[in-house]
N, C-alpha and C positions, 0 to 999 in steps of 0.2 A: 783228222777232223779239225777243222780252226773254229774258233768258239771265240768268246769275252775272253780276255784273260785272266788268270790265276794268280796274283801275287801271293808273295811269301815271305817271309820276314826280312830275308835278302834283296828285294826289292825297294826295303825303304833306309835310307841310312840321314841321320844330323852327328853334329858336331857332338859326337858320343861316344864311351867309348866300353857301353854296355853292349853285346852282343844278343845276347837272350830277351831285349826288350826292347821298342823302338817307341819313342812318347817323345813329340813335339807338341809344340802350338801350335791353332789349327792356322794362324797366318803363315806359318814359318814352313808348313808342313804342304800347303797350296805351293809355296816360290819354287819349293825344290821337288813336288812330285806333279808336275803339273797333269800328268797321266791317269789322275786318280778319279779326275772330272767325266771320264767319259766312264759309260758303265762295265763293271767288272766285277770278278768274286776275288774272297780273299780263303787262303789254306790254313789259315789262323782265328784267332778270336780277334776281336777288335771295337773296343770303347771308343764310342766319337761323343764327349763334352760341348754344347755350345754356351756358353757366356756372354757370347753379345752378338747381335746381327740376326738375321730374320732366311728364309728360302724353305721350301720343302727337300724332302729326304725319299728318296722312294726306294724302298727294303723288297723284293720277290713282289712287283706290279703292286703293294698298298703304297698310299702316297701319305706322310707326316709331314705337317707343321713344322719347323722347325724354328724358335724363341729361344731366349735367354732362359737357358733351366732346361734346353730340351738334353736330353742322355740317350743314347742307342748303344744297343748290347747286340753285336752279331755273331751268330756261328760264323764256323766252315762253310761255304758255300755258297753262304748267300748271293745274291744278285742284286748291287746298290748301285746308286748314283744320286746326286742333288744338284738342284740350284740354287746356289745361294749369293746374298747381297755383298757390296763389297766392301761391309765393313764387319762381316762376320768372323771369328776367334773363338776360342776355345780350345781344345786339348785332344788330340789324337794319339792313343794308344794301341799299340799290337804286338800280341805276346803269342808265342806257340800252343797250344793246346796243353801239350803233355807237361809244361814247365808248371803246372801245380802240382800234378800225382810227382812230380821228381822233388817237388819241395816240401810237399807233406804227406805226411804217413798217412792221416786218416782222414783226409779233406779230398774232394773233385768237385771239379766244374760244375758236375752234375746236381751237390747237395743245393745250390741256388736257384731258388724259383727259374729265373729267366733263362737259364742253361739245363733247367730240368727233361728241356719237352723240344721237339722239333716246333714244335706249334705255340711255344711262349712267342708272347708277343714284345717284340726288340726296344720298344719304347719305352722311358719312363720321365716323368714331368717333375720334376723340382720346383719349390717354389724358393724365392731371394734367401729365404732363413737356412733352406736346406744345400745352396748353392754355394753359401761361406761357408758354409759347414762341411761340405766337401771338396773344394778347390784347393784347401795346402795341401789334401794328399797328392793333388796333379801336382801341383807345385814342388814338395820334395821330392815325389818320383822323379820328376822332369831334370831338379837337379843333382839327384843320386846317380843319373845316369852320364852324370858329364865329372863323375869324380872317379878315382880308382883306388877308393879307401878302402882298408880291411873290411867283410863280410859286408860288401858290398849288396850283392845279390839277394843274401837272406833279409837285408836289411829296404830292398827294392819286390821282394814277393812275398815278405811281412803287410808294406804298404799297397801293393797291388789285394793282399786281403782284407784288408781294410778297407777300402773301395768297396770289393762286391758283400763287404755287410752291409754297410750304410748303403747300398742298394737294396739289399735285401729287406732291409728295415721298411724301405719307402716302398717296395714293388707290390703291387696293387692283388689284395690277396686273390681277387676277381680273374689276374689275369695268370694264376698256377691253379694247377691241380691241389686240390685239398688234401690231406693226408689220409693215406685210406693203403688197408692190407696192400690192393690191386697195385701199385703205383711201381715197385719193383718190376713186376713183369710188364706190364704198359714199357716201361721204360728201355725193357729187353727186347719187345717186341718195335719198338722203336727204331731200336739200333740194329734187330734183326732187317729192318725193311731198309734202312740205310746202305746194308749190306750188298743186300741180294734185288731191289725192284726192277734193276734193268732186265732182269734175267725172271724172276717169279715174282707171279702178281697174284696166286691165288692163295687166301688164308688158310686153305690146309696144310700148305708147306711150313707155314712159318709156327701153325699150331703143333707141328709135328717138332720143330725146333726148340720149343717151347715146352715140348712134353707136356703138353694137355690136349683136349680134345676142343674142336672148330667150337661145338655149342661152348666151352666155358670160356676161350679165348673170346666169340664174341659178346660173353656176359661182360666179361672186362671191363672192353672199349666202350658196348653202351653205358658202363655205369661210370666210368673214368669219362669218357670222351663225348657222349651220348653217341655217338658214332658204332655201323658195323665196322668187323674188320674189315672187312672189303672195303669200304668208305674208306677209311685211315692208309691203305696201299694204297687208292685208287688217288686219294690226293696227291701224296706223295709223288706219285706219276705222273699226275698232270701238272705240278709246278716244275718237274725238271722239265716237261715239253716248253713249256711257259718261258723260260729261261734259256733252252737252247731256238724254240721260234723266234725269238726277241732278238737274237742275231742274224741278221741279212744275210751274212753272208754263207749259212749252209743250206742247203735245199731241204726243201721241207721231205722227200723220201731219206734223207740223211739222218734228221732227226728220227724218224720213226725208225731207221734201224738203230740208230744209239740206244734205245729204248726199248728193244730186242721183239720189235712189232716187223714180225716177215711179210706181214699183208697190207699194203697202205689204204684199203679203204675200212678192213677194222680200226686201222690207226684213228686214221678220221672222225668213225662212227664214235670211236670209245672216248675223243677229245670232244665231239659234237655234245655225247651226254651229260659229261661231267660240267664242260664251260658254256653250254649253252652257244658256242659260235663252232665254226669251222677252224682246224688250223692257219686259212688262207685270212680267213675274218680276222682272227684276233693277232696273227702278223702286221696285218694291217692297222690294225689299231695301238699299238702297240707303239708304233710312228718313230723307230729307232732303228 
């Protein structure tokens, strides 16, 4: 199946001579990947800083502003792309997933609001005070990575945690989950459905995974999510259709079998209910 592409940490290389980490400027990082403009996913994490210059940002079909101060926090998988002015700069950062659990014992991606949740929202707004306040850590990461000094690395995923506190500080408590018993298994059920949606879409599978029963799996979600379970796969479902429609070039009976839909007109009906258009509609609108 041909889809957007996938980059991976091998795909981005500067005059560096870190391996486990790739952090340019975002001028420096436009000359040499100029592939990055058209829209794609990445198989990594990835901080994009802007600092100066203006354009929008558009993260899984929402569209962000993007100003001096603006910050994006992406998963795996996402589906980006922007346009932006041509005097915009900033700091592009992408590091593997796993290179935190390999550098600390008791830390993961996961303890961070923004990285907590499929459904954290990737943005976050700095203002001028908060902006000098985090810009030397781009700054010596950026040149930690062009040195080959003793403890290097520790000394480069020391400063990459520092980064996502003083995020953490600033990420808007509105936009995580509050802390609550539920948040553990939300979180496993999360990752159960990351797992398995192309293949099981209904919440007894996953309640059965989870060793509890449908009614307490979806007291959970409503009281964590306000959402049923069914609602929380159902989404999930309908942004990877969202993501693989958005590409031209597979046919739309393509996608609904990636998506383990053997009958294309439930396919239809089931994207009909959730987005309110037709898969044919909202390719169309989609205008890519």
């Amino acid at each position: 199946m041909v889809a957007y592409p996938v980059y991976g940490l091998k795909n981005f290389r500067c005059d560096s001579v870190a391996d486990s980490f790739y952090v340019n400027t975002f001028q420096k990082h436009l000359e040499t990947h100029r592939f990055v403009e058209e829209p794609h996913r990445h198989n990594t994490h990835l901080l994009l800083f802007f600092t100066q210059g203006s354009g929008t940002h558009e993260i899984d079909f929402d569209v962000y502003k993007i100003k001096p101060g603006s910050l994006f926090v992406l998963q795996p998988g996402q589906l980006h792309h922007w346009d932006l002015s041509a005097d915009i700069d900033g700091f592009v950062l992408i590091y593997p997933s796993e290179l935190y659990s390999l550098h600390f014992e008791q830390k993961r991606l996961t303890d961070f609001a923004f990285y907590a949740s499929a459904y954290a929202k990737p943005e976050i707004i700095l203002d001028p005070e908060e902006v000098n306040e985090l810009k030397p850590y781009f700054d010596l990461l950026l040149n930690e990575t062009q040195r080959n000094d003793s403890f290097r690395d520790d000394k480069m995923c020391d400063l990459l945690d520092c980064i996502h506190i003083e995020l953490a500080r600033k990420y808007s408590g509105s936009e995580a989950h509050e802390i609550h018993p539920y948040n553990s298994k939300i979180n496993q059920f999360e990752t159960l459905i990351e797992q398995h949606f192309r293949t099981q879409k209904l919440p007894s599978f996953y309640a059965e995974k989870l060793h509890i029963t449908l009614k307490h799996l979806n007291r959970i979600c409503n009281e964590i999510l306000q959402k049923t379970a069914t609602e929380v796969i159902a989404e999930r479902v309908i942004l990877e259709i969202k993501r693989l429609l958005a590409d031209k070039q597979l046919s739309i009976n393509a996608v609904a079998d990636a998506l383990g839909f053997e009958d294309y007109s439930y396919f239809s009906r089931f994207f009909k209910k959730q987005a309110e258009m037709t898969p044919t509609d909202f390719r169309k609108k989609s205008g890519r």
